[in-house]
Wavefront OBJ file of the C-alpha trace (Angstrom):
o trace
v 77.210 52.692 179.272
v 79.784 50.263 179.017
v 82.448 51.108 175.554
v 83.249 48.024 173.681
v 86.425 46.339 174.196
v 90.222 47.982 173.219
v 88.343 51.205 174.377
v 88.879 53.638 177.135
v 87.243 56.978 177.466
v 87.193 59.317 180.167
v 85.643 63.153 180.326
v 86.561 66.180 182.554
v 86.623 69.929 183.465
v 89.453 72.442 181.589
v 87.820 75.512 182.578
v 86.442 76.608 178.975
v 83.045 76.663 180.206
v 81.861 79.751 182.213
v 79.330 76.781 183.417
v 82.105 74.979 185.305
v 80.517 72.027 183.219
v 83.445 69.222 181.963
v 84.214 70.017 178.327
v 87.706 68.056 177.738
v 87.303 64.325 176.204
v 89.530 61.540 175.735
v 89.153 58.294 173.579
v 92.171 56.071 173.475
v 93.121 52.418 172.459
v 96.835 50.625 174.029
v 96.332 49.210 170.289
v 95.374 50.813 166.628
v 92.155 51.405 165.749
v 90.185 50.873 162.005
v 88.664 53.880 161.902
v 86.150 56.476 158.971
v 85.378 60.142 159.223
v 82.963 61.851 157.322
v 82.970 65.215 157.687
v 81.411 68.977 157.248
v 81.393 70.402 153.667
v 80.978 73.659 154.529
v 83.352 75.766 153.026
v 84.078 77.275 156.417
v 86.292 74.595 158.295
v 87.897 74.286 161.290
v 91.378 73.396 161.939
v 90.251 70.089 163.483
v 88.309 68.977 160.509
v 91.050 69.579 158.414
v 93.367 68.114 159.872
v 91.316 65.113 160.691
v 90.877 64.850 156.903
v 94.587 65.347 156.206
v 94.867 62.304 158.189
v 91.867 60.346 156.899
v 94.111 60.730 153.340
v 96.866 58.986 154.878
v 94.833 55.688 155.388
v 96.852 55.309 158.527
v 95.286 53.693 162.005
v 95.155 55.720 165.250
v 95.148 55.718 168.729
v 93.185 58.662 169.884
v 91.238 61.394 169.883
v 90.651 64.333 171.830
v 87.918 66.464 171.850
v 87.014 70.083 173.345
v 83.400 71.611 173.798
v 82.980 75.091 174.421
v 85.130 76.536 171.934
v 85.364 75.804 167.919
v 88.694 77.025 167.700
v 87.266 78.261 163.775
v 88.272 81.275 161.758
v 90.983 82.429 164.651
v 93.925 82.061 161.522
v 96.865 80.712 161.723
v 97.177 80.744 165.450
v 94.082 78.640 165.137
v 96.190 75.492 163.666
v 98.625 75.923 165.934
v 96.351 75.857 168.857
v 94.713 72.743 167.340
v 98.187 71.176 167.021
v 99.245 71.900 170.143
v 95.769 70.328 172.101
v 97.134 67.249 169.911
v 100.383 67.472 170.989
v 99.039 67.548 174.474
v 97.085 64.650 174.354
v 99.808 62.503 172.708
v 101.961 63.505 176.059
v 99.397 62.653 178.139
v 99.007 59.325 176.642
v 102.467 58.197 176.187
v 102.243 57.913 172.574
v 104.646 58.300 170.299
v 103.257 60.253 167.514
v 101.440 62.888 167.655
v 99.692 61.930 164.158
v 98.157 59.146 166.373
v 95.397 61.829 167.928
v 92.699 62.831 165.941
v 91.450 66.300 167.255
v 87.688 67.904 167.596
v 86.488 70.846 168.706
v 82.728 72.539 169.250
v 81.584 75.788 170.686
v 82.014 79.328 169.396
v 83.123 80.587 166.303
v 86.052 82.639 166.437
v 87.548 82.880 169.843
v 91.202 81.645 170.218
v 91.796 78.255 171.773
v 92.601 78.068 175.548
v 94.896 75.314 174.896
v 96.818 75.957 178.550
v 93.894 75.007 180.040
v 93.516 72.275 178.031
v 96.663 70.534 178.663
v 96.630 71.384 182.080
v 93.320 69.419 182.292
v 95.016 66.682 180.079
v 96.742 64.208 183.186
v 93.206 64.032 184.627
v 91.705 62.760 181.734
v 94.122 60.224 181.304
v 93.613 58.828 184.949
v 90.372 59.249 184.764
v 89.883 56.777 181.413
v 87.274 53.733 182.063
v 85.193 51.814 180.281
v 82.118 54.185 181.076
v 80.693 56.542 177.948
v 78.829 58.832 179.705
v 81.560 61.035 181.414
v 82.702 61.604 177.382
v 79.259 62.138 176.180
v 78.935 64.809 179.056
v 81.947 66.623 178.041
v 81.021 67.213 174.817
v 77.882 69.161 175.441
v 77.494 72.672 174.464
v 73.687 73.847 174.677
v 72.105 70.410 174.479
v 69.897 69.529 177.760
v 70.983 66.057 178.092
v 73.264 63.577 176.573
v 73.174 61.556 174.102
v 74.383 57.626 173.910
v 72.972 54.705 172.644
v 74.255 51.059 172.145
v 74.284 47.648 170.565
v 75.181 43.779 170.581
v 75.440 41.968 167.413
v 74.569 38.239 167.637
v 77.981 37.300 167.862
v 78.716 39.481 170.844
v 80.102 42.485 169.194
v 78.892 45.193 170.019
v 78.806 49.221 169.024
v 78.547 52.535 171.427
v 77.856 55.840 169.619
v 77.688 59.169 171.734
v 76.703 62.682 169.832
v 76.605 65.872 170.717
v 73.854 68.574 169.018
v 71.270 70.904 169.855
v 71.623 74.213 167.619
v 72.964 74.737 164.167
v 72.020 71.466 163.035
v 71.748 70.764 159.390
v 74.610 68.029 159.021
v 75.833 67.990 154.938
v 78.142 65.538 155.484
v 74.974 70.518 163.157
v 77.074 71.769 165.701
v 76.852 68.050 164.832
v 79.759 65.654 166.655
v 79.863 62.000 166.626
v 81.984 59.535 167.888
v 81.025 55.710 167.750
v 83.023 52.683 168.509
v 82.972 49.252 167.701
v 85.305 46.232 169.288
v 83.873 44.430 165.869
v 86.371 43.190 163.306
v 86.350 45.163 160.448
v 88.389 45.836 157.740
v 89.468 49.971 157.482
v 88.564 49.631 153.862
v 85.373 48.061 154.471
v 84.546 50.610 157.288
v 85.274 53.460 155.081
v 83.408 52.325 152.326
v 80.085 52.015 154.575
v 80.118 54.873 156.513
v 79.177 57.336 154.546
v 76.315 55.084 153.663
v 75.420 55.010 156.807
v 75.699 58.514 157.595
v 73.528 59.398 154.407
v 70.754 57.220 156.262
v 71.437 58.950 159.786
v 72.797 61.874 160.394
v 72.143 63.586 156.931
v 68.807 63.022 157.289
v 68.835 65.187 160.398
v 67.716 68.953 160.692
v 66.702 71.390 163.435
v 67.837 74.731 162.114
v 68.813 74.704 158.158
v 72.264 75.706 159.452
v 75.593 73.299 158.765
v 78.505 73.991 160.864
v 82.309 74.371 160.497
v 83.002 71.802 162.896
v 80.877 68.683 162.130
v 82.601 65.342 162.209
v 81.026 61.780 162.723
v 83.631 59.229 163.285
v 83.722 55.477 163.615
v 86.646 53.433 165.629
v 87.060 49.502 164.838
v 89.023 48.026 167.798
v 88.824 44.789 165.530
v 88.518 42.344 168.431
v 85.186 40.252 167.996
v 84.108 38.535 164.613
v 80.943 40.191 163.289
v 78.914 39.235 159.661
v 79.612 42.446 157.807
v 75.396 42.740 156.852
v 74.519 42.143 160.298
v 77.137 45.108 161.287
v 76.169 47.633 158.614
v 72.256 47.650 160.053
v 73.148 47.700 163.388
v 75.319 50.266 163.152
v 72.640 52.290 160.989
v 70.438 51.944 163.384
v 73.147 53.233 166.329
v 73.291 56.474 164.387
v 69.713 56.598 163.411
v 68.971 56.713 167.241
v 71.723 59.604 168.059
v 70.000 61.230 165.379
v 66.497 61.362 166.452
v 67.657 61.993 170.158
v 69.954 65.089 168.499
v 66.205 66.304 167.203
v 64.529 65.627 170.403
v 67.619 67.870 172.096
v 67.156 70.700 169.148
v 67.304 73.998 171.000
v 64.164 74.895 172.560
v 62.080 72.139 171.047
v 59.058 70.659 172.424
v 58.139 67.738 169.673
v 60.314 65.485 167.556
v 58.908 65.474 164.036
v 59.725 62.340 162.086
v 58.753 62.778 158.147
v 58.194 59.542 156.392
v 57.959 59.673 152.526
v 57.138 56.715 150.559
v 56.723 55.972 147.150
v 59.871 57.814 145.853
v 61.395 56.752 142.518
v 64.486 56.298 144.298
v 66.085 56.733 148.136
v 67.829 60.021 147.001
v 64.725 61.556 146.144
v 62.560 59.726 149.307
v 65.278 61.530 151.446
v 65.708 64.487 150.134
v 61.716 64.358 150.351
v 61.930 63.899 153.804
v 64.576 66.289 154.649
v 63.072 69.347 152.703
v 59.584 68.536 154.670
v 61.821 68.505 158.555
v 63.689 71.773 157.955
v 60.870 74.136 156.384
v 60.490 76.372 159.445
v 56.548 76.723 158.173
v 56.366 73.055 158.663
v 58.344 73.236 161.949
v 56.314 76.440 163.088
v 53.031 74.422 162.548
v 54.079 71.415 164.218
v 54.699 73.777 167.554
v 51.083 75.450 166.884
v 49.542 71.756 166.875
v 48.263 73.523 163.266
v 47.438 70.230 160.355
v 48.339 72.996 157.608
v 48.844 70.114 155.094
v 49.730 72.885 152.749
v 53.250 73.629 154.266
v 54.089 70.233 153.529
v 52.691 70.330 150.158
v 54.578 73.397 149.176
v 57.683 72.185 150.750
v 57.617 68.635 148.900
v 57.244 70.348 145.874
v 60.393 72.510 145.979
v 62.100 69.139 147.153
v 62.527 68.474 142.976
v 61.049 64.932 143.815
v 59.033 63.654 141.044
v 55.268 63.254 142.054
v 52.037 63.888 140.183
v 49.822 66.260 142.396
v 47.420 64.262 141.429
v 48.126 61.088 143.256
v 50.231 62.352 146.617
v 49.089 62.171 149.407
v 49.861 63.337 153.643
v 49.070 62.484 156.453
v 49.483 63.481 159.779
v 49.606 61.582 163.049
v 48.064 58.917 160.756
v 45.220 61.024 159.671
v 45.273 61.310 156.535
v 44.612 65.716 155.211
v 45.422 65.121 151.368
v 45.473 62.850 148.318
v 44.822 64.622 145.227
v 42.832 66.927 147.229
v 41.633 68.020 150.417
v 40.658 65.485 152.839
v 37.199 65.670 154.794
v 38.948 65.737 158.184
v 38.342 67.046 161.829
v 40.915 69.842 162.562
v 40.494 70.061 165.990
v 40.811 66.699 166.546
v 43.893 66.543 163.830
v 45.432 69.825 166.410
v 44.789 67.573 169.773
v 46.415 64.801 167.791
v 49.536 67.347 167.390
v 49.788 68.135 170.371
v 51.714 65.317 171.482
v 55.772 65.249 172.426
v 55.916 63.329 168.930
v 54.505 64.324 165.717
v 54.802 61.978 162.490
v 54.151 63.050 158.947
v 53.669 60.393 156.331
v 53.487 61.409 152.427
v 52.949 58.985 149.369
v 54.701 60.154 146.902
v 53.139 57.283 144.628
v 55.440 57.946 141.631
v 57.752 54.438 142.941
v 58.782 52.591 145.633
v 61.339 54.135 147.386
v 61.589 55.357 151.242
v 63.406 57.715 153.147
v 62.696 59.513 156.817
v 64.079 62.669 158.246
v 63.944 63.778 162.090
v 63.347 67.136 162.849
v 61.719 69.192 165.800
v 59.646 72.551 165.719
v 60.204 75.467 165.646
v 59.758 77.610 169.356
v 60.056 80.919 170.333
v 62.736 79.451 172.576
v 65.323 78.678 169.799
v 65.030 82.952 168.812
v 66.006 83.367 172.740
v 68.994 81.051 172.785
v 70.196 82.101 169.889
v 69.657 86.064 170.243
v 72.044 85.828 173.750
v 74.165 83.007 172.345
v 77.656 85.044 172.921
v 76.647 88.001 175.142
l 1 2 3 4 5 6 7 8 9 10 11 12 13 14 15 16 17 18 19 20 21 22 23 24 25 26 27 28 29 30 31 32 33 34 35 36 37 38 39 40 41 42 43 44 45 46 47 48 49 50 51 52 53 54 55 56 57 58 59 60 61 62 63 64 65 66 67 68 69 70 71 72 73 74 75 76 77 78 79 80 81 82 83 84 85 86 87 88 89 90 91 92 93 94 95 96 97 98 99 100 101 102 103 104 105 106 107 108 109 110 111 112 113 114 115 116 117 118 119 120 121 122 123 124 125 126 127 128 129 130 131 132 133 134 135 136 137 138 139 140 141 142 143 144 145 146 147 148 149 150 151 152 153 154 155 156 157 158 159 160 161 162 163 164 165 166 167 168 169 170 171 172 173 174 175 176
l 177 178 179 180 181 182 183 184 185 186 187 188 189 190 191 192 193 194 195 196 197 198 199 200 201 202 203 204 205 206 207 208 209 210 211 212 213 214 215 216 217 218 219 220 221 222 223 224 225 226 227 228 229 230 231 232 233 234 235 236 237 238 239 240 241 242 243 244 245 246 247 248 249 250 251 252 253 254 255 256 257 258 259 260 261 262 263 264 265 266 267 268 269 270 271 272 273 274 275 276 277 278 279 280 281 282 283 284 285 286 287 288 289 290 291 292 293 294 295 296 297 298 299 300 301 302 303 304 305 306 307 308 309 310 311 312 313 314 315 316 317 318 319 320 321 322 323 324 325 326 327 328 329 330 331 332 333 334 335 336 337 338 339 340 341 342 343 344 345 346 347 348 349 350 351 352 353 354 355 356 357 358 359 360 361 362 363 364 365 366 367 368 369 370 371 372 373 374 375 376 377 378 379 380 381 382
Protein backbone atom coordinates (compact mmCIF):
# COMPACT_ATOMS: atom_id res chain seq x y z
CA UNK A 1 0.00 0.00 0.00
CA UNK A 2 1.29 3.06 -1.25
CA UNK A 3 2.16 5.90 2.06
CA UNK A 4 1.03 9.32 1.24
CA UNK A 5 3.40 11.81 0.06
CA UNK A 6 6.61 13.37 2.37
CA UNK A 7 6.56 9.68 3.65
CA UNK A 8 9.02 6.90 3.56
CA UNK A 9 8.82 3.73 5.53
CA UNK A 10 10.74 0.72 5.34
CA UNK A 11 10.69 -2.62 7.79
CA UNK A 12 13.40 -5.27 8.53
CA UNK A 13 15.01 -8.11 10.60
CA UNK A 14 17.26 -7.11 14.03
CA UNK A 15 17.29 -10.48 15.35
CA UNK A 16 14.81 -9.89 18.44
CA UNK A 17 12.56 -12.45 17.22
CA UNK A 18 13.44 -16.15 17.91
CA UNK A 19 10.99 -16.33 14.65
CA UNK A 20 13.63 -14.75 12.40
CA UNK A 21 10.45 -12.59 11.53
CA UNK A 22 11.45 -8.54 10.74
CA UNK A 23 10.65 -6.59 13.90
CA UNK A 24 12.69 -3.14 13.33
CA UNK A 25 10.52 -0.15 11.66
CA UNK A 26 11.31 3.06 10.26
CA UNK A 27 9.01 6.11 9.37
CA UNK A 28 10.81 9.19 8.22
CA UNK A 29 10.02 12.57 6.42
CA UNK A 30 13.30 14.83 4.51
CA UNK A 31 10.72 17.54 6.00
CA UNK A 32 8.71 18.06 9.55
CA UNK A 33 5.80 16.44 10.19
CA UNK A 34 2.27 17.81 12.15
CA UNK A 35 1.87 15.15 14.18
CA UNK A 36 -0.80 13.80 17.75
CA UNK A 37 -0.21 10.94 20.11
CA UNK A 38 -2.58 9.63 22.35
CA UNK A 39 -1.39 7.31 24.51
CA UNK A 40 -1.75 4.35 27.31
CA UNK A 41 -2.99 5.45 30.79
CA UNK A 42 -1.95 2.69 32.48
CA UNK A 43 -0.03 3.49 35.31
CA UNK A 44 2.60 1.03 34.15
CA UNK A 45 4.50 2.86 31.21
CA UNK A 46 7.13 2.25 29.12
CA UNK A 47 10.06 4.32 28.46
CA UNK A 48 8.84 4.93 24.89
CA UNK A 49 5.51 6.25 25.91
CA UNK A 50 7.00 8.52 28.11
CA UNK A 51 9.16 9.88 26.34
CA UNK A 52 6.92 10.20 23.38
CA UNK A 53 4.72 12.25 25.74
CA UNK A 54 7.64 14.33 27.03
CA UNK A 55 7.87 15.28 23.52
CA UNK A 56 4.18 15.62 22.64
CA UNK A 57 4.52 18.58 25.64
CA UNK A 58 7.00 20.30 23.66
CA UNK A 59 4.54 20.99 20.71
CA UNK A 60 7.56 20.56 18.52
CA UNK A 61 7.37 18.79 14.78
CA UNK A 62 9.38 15.63 13.99
CA UNK A 63 10.98 13.68 11.59
CA UNK A 64 10.78 10.12 12.67
CA UNK A 65 9.98 7.35 14.39
CA UNK A 66 11.28 4.10 15.08
CA UNK A 67 9.66 1.27 16.26
CA UNK A 68 10.70 -2.33 17.71
CA UNK A 69 8.36 -5.50 18.06
CA UNK A 70 9.36 -8.26 20.07
CA UNK A 71 10.44 -6.62 23.07
CA UNK A 72 8.55 -3.78 25.34
CA UNK A 73 11.59 -2.63 26.77
CA UNK A 74 8.96 -1.98 30.18
CA UNK A 75 9.78 -2.21 33.85
CA UNK A 76 13.73 -3.09 33.01
CA UNK A 77 14.62 0.48 35.26
CA UNK A 78 16.75 2.80 34.51
CA UNK A 79 18.75 0.87 32.01
CA UNK A 80 15.39 0.69 30.34
CA UNK A 81 15.51 4.64 29.35
CA UNK A 82 18.71 4.41 28.40
CA UNK A 83 18.15 1.59 26.07
CA UNK A 84 15.14 3.51 24.68
CA UNK A 85 17.41 6.55 24.20
CA UNK A 86 19.96 4.92 22.70
CA UNK A 87 17.49 2.94 19.81
CA UNK A 88 16.68 6.84 19.27
CA UNK A 89 19.96 7.85 19.09
CA UNK A 90 20.47 5.12 16.58
CA UNK A 91 17.91 5.96 14.35
CA UNK A 92 18.76 9.70 14.28
CA UNK A 93 22.41 8.35 12.95
CA UNK A 94 20.98 6.34 10.60
CA UNK A 95 18.95 9.06 9.20
CA UNK A 96 21.28 11.90 9.13
CA UNK A 97 19.34 13.98 11.38
CA UNK A 98 20.41 16.30 13.51
CA UNK A 99 18.55 15.88 16.66
CA UNK A 100 17.90 13.17 18.23
CA UNK A 101 14.54 14.78 19.73
CA UNK A 102 13.44 14.46 16.03
CA UNK A 103 12.67 10.42 16.55
CA UNK A 104 9.81 9.44 18.30
CA UNK A 105 10.43 5.85 19.73
CA UNK A 106 7.94 2.62 20.19
CA UNK A 107 8.35 -0.50 21.39
CA UNK A 108 5.98 -3.90 21.77
CA UNK A 109 6.68 -7.36 22.97
CA UNK A 110 7.51 -8.63 26.44
CA UNK A 111 7.39 -7.10 29.60
CA UNK A 112 10.51 -6.88 31.34
CA UNK A 113 13.41 -8.13 29.35
CA UNK A 114 16.25 -5.59 28.65
CA UNK A 115 16.44 -4.01 25.22
CA UNK A 116 18.80 -5.57 22.59
CA UNK A 117 19.57 -2.23 21.35
CA UNK A 118 23.06 -3.65 19.53
CA UNK A 119 21.02 -5.46 17.47
CA UNK A 120 18.95 -2.82 16.85
CA UNK A 121 21.34 -0.38 15.55
CA UNK A 122 23.15 -2.85 13.80
CA UNK A 123 19.89 -3.52 11.85
CA UNK A 124 19.45 0.36 11.62
CA UNK A 125 21.57 1.11 7.92
CA UNK A 126 19.24 -1.50 6.37
CA UNK A 127 16.27 0.11 7.27
CA UNK A 128 17.31 3.25 6.05
CA UNK A 129 18.15 1.82 2.48
CA UNK A 130 15.49 -0.09 2.51
CA UNK A 131 12.79 3.07 2.99
CA UNK A 132 9.99 3.22 0.05
CA UNK A 133 6.85 4.30 -0.35
CA UNK A 134 5.38 0.70 0.42
CA UNK A 135 3.46 0.20 4.09
CA UNK A 136 3.41 -3.23 4.29
CA UNK A 137 7.15 -4.10 5.03
CA UNK A 138 6.40 -1.58 8.34
CA UNK A 139 3.14 -3.11 9.14
CA UNK A 140 5.01 -6.57 9.03
CA UNK A 141 7.60 -5.52 11.39
CA UNK A 142 5.52 -4.58 13.92
CA UNK A 143 3.78 -7.85 14.50
CA UNK A 144 4.07 -9.72 17.64
CA UNK A 145 1.36 -12.64 17.88
CA UNK A 146 -1.10 -11.22 15.36
CA UNK A 147 -1.68 -13.69 12.21
CA UNK A 148 -1.68 -11.11 9.62
CA UNK A 149 -1.23 -7.47 9.17
CA UNK A 150 -3.07 -4.86 9.41
CA UNK A 151 -3.34 -1.63 6.88
CA UNK A 152 -5.99 0.15 5.48
CA UNK A 153 -6.25 3.42 3.37
CA UNK A 154 -8.00 6.47 2.02
CA UNK A 155 -8.41 9.37 -0.65
CA UNK A 156 -10.21 12.43 0.26
CA UNK A 157 -11.97 14.18 -2.66
CA UNK A 158 -9.30 16.48 -3.08
CA UNK A 159 -6.65 13.84 -3.48
CA UNK A 160 -5.35 13.62 -0.03
CA UNK A 161 -5.15 10.80 1.20
CA UNK A 162 -4.46 8.78 4.76
CA UNK A 163 -2.56 5.21 5.44
CA UNK A 164 -2.97 3.77 8.97
CA UNK A 165 -1.12 0.40 9.88
CA UNK A 166 -1.76 -1.28 13.58
CA UNK A 167 -0.46 -3.83 15.24
CA UNK A 168 -2.72 -6.06 18.01
CA UNK A 169 -3.78 -9.39 18.79
CA UNK A 170 -3.52 -10.03 22.74
CA UNK A 171 -3.84 -7.71 25.65
CA UNK A 172 -6.14 -5.53 23.98
CA UNK A 173 -8.27 -3.19 25.95
CA UNK A 174 -6.88 0.28 24.59
CA UNK A 175 -7.76 3.25 27.52
CA UNK A 176 -6.33 5.73 25.67
CA UNK A 177 -3.91 -3.40 23.57
CA UNK A 178 -0.61 -4.48 22.97
CA UNK A 179 -2.32 -1.77 20.88
CA UNK A 180 0.22 0.28 18.26
CA UNK A 181 -0.82 2.65 15.68
CA UNK A 182 0.79 4.64 13.31
CA UNK A 183 -1.24 6.61 10.55
CA UNK A 184 -0.14 9.17 8.10
CA UNK A 185 -1.60 11.75 6.19
CA UNK A 186 0.17 14.02 3.22
CA UNK A 187 -3.16 16.29 4.11
CA UNK A 188 -2.64 19.85 5.29
CA UNK A 189 -3.38 20.20 8.66
CA UNK A 190 -2.73 22.39 11.26
CA UNK A 191 -0.69 20.52 14.52
CA UNK A 192 -3.23 22.27 16.66
CA UNK A 193 -6.08 21.20 14.73
CA UNK A 194 -4.69 17.57 14.52
CA UNK A 195 -4.24 17.41 18.16
CA UNK A 196 -7.41 18.65 19.02
CA UNK A 197 -9.24 15.80 16.85
CA UNK A 198 -7.44 12.93 17.56
CA UNK A 199 -8.39 11.98 20.57
CA UNK A 200 -11.87 12.34 19.21
CA UNK A 201 -11.18 10.15 16.89
CA UNK A 202 -9.52 7.65 18.89
CA UNK A 203 -12.54 7.71 21.45
CA UNK A 204 -14.65 6.54 18.28
CA UNK A 205 -11.93 3.85 17.18
CA UNK A 206 -9.62 2.41 19.02
CA UNK A 207 -11.25 2.91 22.55
CA UNK A 208 -14.04 1.27 21.49
CA UNK A 209 -11.92 -1.82 20.91
CA UNK A 210 -11.57 -4.96 23.27
CA UNK A 211 -10.41 -8.57 23.00
CA UNK A 212 -9.06 -9.32 26.44
CA UNK A 213 -10.09 -6.56 29.26
CA UNK A 214 -6.31 -6.06 29.50
CA UNK A 215 -4.58 -2.36 28.66
CA UNK A 216 -0.98 -2.40 28.06
CA UNK A 217 2.14 -0.38 29.05
CA UNK A 218 3.05 0.27 25.64
CA UNK A 219 -0.03 1.51 23.68
CA UNK A 220 0.43 4.50 21.44
CA UNK A 221 -1.72 5.60 18.35
CA UNK A 222 -0.06 8.30 16.45
CA UNK A 223 -0.97 10.52 13.55
CA UNK A 224 1.77 12.26 11.06
CA UNK A 225 0.56 15.40 8.84
CA UNK A 226 3.12 15.73 5.98
CA UNK A 227 0.92 18.93 5.20
CA UNK A 228 1.27 18.68 1.42
CA UNK A 229 -2.35 18.44 -0.18
CA UNK A 230 -5.33 20.83 0.78
CA UNK A 231 -8.08 18.82 2.50
CA UNK A 232 -11.73 20.36 4.06
CA UNK A 233 -11.04 19.75 7.72
CA UNK A 234 -14.90 17.83 8.07
CA UNK A 235 -14.22 15.80 5.17
CA UNK A 236 -10.68 14.79 6.93
CA UNK A 237 -11.96 14.18 10.46
CA UNK A 238 -14.55 11.25 9.01
CA UNK A 239 -12.25 9.83 6.86
CA UNK A 240 -9.77 9.52 9.12
CA UNK A 241 -12.39 8.02 11.73
CA UNK A 242 -13.22 5.71 9.57
CA UNK A 243 -9.21 4.71 8.80
CA UNK A 244 -9.00 3.83 12.47
CA UNK A 245 -12.40 2.37 12.79
CA UNK A 246 -11.21 -0.24 10.15
CA UNK A 247 -7.66 -1.04 11.99
CA UNK A 248 -9.84 -1.49 14.79
CA UNK A 249 -12.23 -4.06 13.72
CA UNK A 250 -9.35 -5.91 11.77
CA UNK A 251 -7.27 -5.69 15.40
CA UNK A 252 -10.62 -7.75 16.71
CA UNK A 253 -10.74 -10.02 13.82
CA UNK A 254 -6.71 -10.71 14.64
CA UNK A 255 -7.60 -11.09 18.63
CA UNK A 256 -5.62 -14.12 19.74
CA UNK A 257 -7.24 -17.25 18.93
CA UNK A 258 -10.51 -15.80 17.74
CA UNK A 259 -12.84 -17.27 15.37
CA UNK A 260 -15.76 -14.39 15.06
CA UNK A 261 -15.62 -10.61 15.17
CA UNK A 262 -18.42 -9.39 17.41
CA UNK A 263 -19.59 -5.89 16.60
CA UNK A 264 -22.09 -4.49 19.51
CA UNK A 265 -24.35 -1.77 18.33
CA UNK A 266 -26.29 0.18 21.06
CA UNK A 267 -28.78 2.70 20.19
CA UNK A 268 -30.93 4.85 21.95
CA UNK A 269 -28.35 6.12 24.55
CA UNK A 270 -28.95 9.48 26.26
CA UNK A 271 -25.69 10.43 25.09
CA UNK A 272 -22.45 8.88 22.95
CA UNK A 273 -20.52 8.38 26.30
CA UNK A 274 -23.04 6.22 27.61
CA UNK A 275 -23.93 4.43 23.86
CA UNK A 276 -20.13 3.57 24.02
CA UNK A 277 -19.48 2.68 27.09
CA UNK A 278 -22.75 0.48 26.36
CA UNK A 279 -21.11 -1.05 23.68
CA UNK A 280 -17.79 -1.59 25.13
CA UNK A 281 -19.02 -3.24 28.48
CA UNK A 282 -21.26 -5.71 26.12
CA UNK A 283 -17.61 -6.66 23.70
CA UNK A 284 -15.34 -7.37 26.68
CA UNK A 285 -17.70 -9.50 29.11
CA UNK A 286 -15.92 -12.82 28.56
CA UNK A 287 -19.68 -14.46 29.21
CA UNK A 288 -20.72 -12.53 26.22
CA UNK A 289 -17.50 -13.41 24.33
CA UNK A 290 -17.69 -17.16 25.59
CA UNK A 291 -21.29 -17.36 24.12
CA UNK A 292 -20.55 -15.84 20.95
CA UNK A 293 -17.78 -18.86 20.42
CA UNK A 294 -20.59 -21.48 21.64
CA UNK A 295 -23.00 -19.99 18.82
CA UNK A 296 -25.20 -19.77 22.41
CA UNK A 297 -28.23 -16.52 21.95
CA UNK A 298 -27.91 -16.23 25.93
CA UNK A 299 -29.53 -12.74 25.66
CA UNK A 300 -29.04 -12.69 29.36
CA UNK A 301 -25.18 -12.11 29.28
CA UNK A 302 -25.85 -9.11 27.46
CA UNK A 303 -28.54 -8.04 29.67
CA UNK A 304 -26.50 -8.40 32.77
CA UNK A 305 -23.55 -6.84 31.20
CA UNK A 306 -25.54 -3.61 29.92
CA UNK A 307 -26.73 -3.19 33.18
CA UNK A 308 -23.40 -2.91 35.04
CA UNK A 309 -22.46 -0.53 32.03
CA UNK A 310 -24.24 2.46 34.48
CA UNK A 311 -26.15 3.42 31.18
CA UNK A 312 -29.50 4.68 31.93
CA UNK A 313 -32.29 2.34 30.49
CA UNK A 314 -35.66 1.24 31.84
CA UNK A 315 -35.76 -2.68 31.75
CA UNK A 316 -38.81 -2.18 30.69
CA UNK A 317 -38.34 -0.83 27.25
CA UNK A 318 -34.65 -2.37 26.10
CA UNK A 319 -34.37 -4.43 23.91
CA UNK A 320 -31.41 -7.12 21.93
CA UNK A 321 -31.03 -8.58 19.29
CA UNK A 322 -28.84 -10.84 17.77
CA UNK A 323 -27.80 -11.41 14.17
CA UNK A 324 -30.96 -9.29 13.65
CA UNK A 325 -33.19 -11.54 15.56
CA UNK A 326 -34.51 -9.94 17.93
CA UNK A 327 -34.34 -12.32 21.92
CA UNK A 328 -35.62 -9.36 24.23
CA UNK A 329 -37.68 -6.20 24.71
CA UNK A 330 -39.11 -5.94 28.02
CA UNK A 331 -39.14 -9.58 28.06
CA UNK A 332 -38.34 -12.70 26.50
CA UNK A 333 -38.80 -12.99 22.90
CA UNK A 334 -40.72 -16.06 21.27
CA UNK A 335 -37.67 -17.06 19.20
CA UNK A 336 -36.10 -20.25 17.56
CA UNK A 337 -32.76 -21.03 19.37
CA UNK A 338 -31.46 -23.31 17.11
CA UNK A 339 -31.96 -21.34 14.36
CA UNK A 340 -30.70 -18.05 16.49
CA UNK A 341 -27.23 -20.73 17.26
CA UNK A 342 -26.89 -21.54 13.25
CA UNK A 343 -27.29 -17.81 12.83
CA UNK A 344 -24.11 -17.51 15.31
CA UNK A 345 -22.28 -19.53 13.85
CA UNK A 346 -21.01 -17.34 11.30
CA UNK A 347 -17.22 -15.64 11.10
CA UNK A 348 -19.30 -12.40 12.14
CA UNK A 349 -21.66 -11.99 14.89
CA UNK A 350 -23.61 -8.55 15.47
CA UNK A 351 -25.47 -7.59 18.60
CA UNK A 352 -27.89 -4.71 18.43
CA UNK A 353 -29.54 -3.27 21.82
CA UNK A 354 -32.14 -0.32 22.13
CA UNK A 355 -31.46 1.27 24.87
CA UNK A 356 -34.69 3.50 24.19
CA UNK A 357 -33.96 6.01 27.01
CA UNK A 358 -32.49 8.73 23.87
CA UNK A 359 -30.94 8.94 20.83
CA UNK A 360 -27.53 8.37 21.04
CA UNK A 361 -25.17 5.58 19.29
CA UNK A 362 -22.06 4.01 19.89
CA UNK A 363 -20.41 0.44 18.56
CA UNK A 364 -17.64 -1.60 20.01
CA UNK A 365 -15.64 -4.52 18.14
CA UNK A 366 -14.77 -7.38 19.95
CA UNK A 367 -14.13 -11.20 19.20
CA UNK A 368 -14.88 -14.39 21.41
CA UNK A 369 -13.56 -15.88 23.61
CA UNK A 370 -11.57 -19.54 22.54
CA UNK A 371 -9.86 -22.01 24.27
CA UNK A 372 -7.04 -20.90 22.00
CA UNK A 373 -6.40 -17.46 23.67
CA UNK A 374 -5.81 -19.75 27.38
CA UNK A 375 -3.05 -21.69 25.09
CA UNK A 376 -1.24 -18.64 23.76
CA UNK A 377 -1.26 -17.03 26.65
CA UNK A 378 -0.35 -20.02 29.18
CA UNK A 379 3.19 -20.54 26.89
CA UNK A 380 3.45 -16.84 26.09
CA UNK A 381 7.25 -16.55 27.58
CA UNK A 382 8.33 -20.20 28.05
Amino acid sequence: MRVPQGFEVSGVTAGIKESGRSDLGLIYSPRPLAWALVSTNNVVKAPCVARNRARYSGNSPVRALVVNSGNANCATGEKGTWDNEDLAGAAAAALALDRVQDVLTASTGVIGQRLPVDRLAAAMPEATRQLSDESSALAEAIMTTDTVSKEVAATLSGGARIVGVAKGSGMIHPDMATLLAFVMTDAKIPQEELRELWPRVIDRSFNQLTVDGDTSTNDMAIVFASRRVDADREEFELALTDVCVRLAKKVARDGEGATKLMTVSVTGARDEQEARTAAKTVAGSALVKSAVHGADPNWGRILAALGRSQAVFDLARVSISMQGVLLYQGDPQGFDPNYVSRLLGANEVEIAVDLAAGEATGEAWGCDLSAEYVRINADYTT
